[in-house]
Steps between C-alpha positions, in 0.01 A plus 500: 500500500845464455693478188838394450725664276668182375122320439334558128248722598131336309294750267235545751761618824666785221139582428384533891836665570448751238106586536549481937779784465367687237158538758688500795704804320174694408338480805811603707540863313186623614523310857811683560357799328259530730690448808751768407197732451391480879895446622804658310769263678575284186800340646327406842239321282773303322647407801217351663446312184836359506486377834099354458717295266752399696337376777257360320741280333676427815209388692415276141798331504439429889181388499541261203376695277727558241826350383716823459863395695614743735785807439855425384714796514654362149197546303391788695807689385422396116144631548593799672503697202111384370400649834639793476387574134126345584499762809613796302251415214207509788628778696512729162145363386328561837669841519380565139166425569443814743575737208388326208152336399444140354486533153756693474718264727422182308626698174827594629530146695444365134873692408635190667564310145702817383709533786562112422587581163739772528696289778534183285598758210789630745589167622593429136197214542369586089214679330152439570254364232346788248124449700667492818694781499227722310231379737687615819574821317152553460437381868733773607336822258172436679615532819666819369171651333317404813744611739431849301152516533480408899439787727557343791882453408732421737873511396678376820156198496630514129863430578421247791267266284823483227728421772278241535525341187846482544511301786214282393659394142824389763340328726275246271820445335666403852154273569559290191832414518477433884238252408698302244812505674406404834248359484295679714088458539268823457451511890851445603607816253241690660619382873855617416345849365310564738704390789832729339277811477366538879868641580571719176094646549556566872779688392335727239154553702767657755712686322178637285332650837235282455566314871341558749264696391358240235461333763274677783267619145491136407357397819277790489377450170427108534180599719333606218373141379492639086871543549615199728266300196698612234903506719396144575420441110801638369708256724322250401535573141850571504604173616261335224684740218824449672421076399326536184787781387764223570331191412433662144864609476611107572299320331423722174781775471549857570376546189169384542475674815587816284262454268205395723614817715431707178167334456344545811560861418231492290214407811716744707506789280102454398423456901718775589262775347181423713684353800655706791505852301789682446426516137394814270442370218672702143442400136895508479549264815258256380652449158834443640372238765346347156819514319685367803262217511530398164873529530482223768249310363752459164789438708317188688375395165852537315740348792213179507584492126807510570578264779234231297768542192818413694569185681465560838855322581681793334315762737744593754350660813683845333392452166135453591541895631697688205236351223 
């Protein structure tokens, strides 16, 4: 499926955009979860993603089977950036994930509407609505009270997981505009992303230490058929997030994409307590995932309010981020 940024998207592609990345998001926490549980190399795993994508792609577009053009160096350089912000949001996440347990990263992924509102508020870009603004402040106390009552906390998992948010809030805003102003289909964003990351991930896994030796326990580990199961799982899934992620971005907005991000929390955070471990479970911890919840439920709720109340013609791809 390929949607292009310049066609009116119909009710029922938003709606299969939105609900197929909002799954293919839940399911890929834990996938990767797991995987990082049996093999620490987090960047080795997100290069191997990237370049399941690629060549994927490639071999698509040469057997027929997709209509994605081929790389020009003009819109490479304009999408340069989106790659390097969608690599650094992964690379942070995955590295997060070794210190830091699910629920607890699906409340602090949730801080992503906050970090949006204090840029737009630098950026001069205006105040948010009353709800809005009150319901990511209340988003952001109950990741506080449940950051307090966690015992397994990690402050550098901590710190990577908010570098994350970071990078994620810039590189949805990169998506959306890319979309409308080039023109560009879901797959053909995630060609160019994909294709622009193999060099700048080579890089890192180098200078990191992790090559060779991610390598030779790579090999070593894919003879135990559990683990090759899930490596070849996560590939697979990343390329599906990877389309859904993008597709959502184009033909909704970033801001839908936000909020069904925040959502899926909600499956995520529930699943996260009886799948995979990890978790010791406090009265104090609990109340803030709650609290956090809530927070992101009200936020969804209040920016659909929102967006339903203005004529969709007067939200810029910016604006749709600082309300």
């Amino acid at each position: 499926m390929e949607v292009q940024a310049e066609m009116e998207p119909s009710s029922s592609i938003s709606l299969i955009a939105a609900v197929s990345y909002g799954i293919a998001s839940m399911a890929m926490v834990f996938i990767n979860k797991a995987v990082i549980m049996q093999y620490p190399h987090s960047m080795t795993v997100l290069t191997l993603q990237q370049l399941a994508t690629s060549l994927l792609i490639h071999f698509g577009r040469r057997m027929g089977y997709t209509r994605a053009k081929g790389i020009d160096m003009a819109t490479a350089k304009k999408l340069l950036p989106v790659s390097i912000f969608y690599n650094a949001n992964v690379a942070f996440a995955l590295a997060s994930l070794k210190g830091v347990n699910i629920p607890m990263y699906i409340a602090i992924k949730r801080l992503t509407p906050l970090a949006v509102l204090i840029a737009g508020y630098l950026f001069g870009k205006g105040k948010p609505t009353t709800q809005v603004a009150l319901s990511v402040l209340l988003t952001a106390a109950g990741c506080v009270i449940a950051a307090l009552g966690d015992f397994s906390f990690d402050l550098f998992g901590y710190g990577l997981a908010l570098t994350s948010v970071f990078f994620q809030t810039m590189y949805l805003v990169l998506v959306e505009k890319s979309g409308a102003e080039d023109g560009l289909s879901s797959i053909e964003i995630m060609f160019y992303n994909s294709f622009l990351s193999l060099p700048f991930l080579s890089f890192l896994i180098i200078v990191t230490g992790e090559f060779p030796n991610s390598i030779s326990l790579l090999l070593a580990k894919c003879s135990y058929l559990p683990f090759l199961v899930i490596l070849v799982l996560s590939l697979v899934m990343g390329i599906v997030l990877n389309f859904t992620m993008f597709l959502c971005t184009i033909v909704n907005s970033a801001l839908t994409t936000t909020i069904v991000g925040v959502l899926k929390g909600v499956g995520s955070t529930t699943l996260g307590f009886v799948i995979l471990g990890g978790v010791e479970v406090h009265a104090l911890n609990v109340s803030g995932l709650v609290v956090n919840t809530a927070g992101g439920v009200w936020y969804s709720y209040a920016k659909y309010r929102q967006k339903k109340a203005k004529p969709a013609k007067l939200l810029s791809d910016l604006e749709a981020h600082k309300k």
